[in-house]
Residue, then its C-alpha position, 0 to 999 in steps of 0.5 A: x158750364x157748370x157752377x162749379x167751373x163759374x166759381x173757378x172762372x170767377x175766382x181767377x178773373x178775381x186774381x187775375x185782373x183785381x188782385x184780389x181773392x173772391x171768397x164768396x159764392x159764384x151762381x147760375x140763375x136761369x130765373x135772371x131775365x133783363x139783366x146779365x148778373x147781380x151782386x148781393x150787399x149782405x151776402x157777397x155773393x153774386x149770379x150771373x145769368x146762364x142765358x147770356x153765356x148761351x146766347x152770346x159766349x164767353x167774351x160776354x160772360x167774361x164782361x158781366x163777371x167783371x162788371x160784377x166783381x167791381x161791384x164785389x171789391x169795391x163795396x168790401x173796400x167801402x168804396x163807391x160800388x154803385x154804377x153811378x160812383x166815379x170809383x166804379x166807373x174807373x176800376x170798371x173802364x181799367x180792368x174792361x168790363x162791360x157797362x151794360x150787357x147786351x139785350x135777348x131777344x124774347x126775355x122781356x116781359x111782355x106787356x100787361x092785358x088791359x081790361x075794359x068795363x061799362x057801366x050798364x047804366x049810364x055807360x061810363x068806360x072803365x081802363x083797368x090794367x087789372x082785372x076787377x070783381x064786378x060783382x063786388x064793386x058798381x060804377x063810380x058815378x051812378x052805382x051802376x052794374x059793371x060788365x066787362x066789353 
């Protein structure tokens, strides 16, 4: 599927089940990792993530732009457009969009490396989830040299 056949997708689930027009922009965004679609407040538009049409198909897609779209109206309408709104919560159980999009095996980031540090003095350990110039800072408890284990 291409843009410009999401932006017509978009648009006729638009009319089809909110009846009302989508105006704005529909986009692919492959850089899209834990989440199926998003809804810009400024600009209207909205993203939806390719990988779920890949790995899924289109009844899933079908529920993210739904889910989406509820944002879209909603919030042009001035209504409650945040997931925890009752008004988004109904418009969303009425025209069945999805609540939460279904997880992608290996799209999760990964967890971060610790780094560990000893003092070369008094042997005080350091558990760093960045790294740390040892050069340029020393133990806190002596002023030791840090070396990295």
């Amino acid at each position: 599927m291409h843009q410009q056949e999401l932006q017509q997708l978009v648009e006729n689930i638009s009319s089809e089940h909110f009846n009302r027009p989508f105006v704005h922009t529909a986009r692919f965004n492959a850089r899209l990792r834990t989440t199926g679609g998003r809804y810009f407040l400024q600009s209207h538009d909205i993203e939806i993530n390719p990988k779920m049409l890949a790995a899924f198909g289109m009844d899933e897609l079908i529920g993210i732009i739904k889910h989406e779209l509820c944002h879209y109206h909603l919030h042009l309408q001035k209504r409650g457009y945040k997931h925890q709104d009752p008004e988004f919560k109904q418009l969303l159980s009425q025209v069945g969009g999805l609540r939460h999009c279904r997880f992608i095996e290996g799209t999760q980031n990964t967890p971060r490396q610790i780094h560990t540090y000893s003092c070369s003095s008094c042997n005080q350990t350091y558990i760093r989830k960045r790294r740390i110039n040892t050069s340029r800072y020393a133990c806190g408890k002596c002023r030791g040299k840090l070396k990295k284990i």
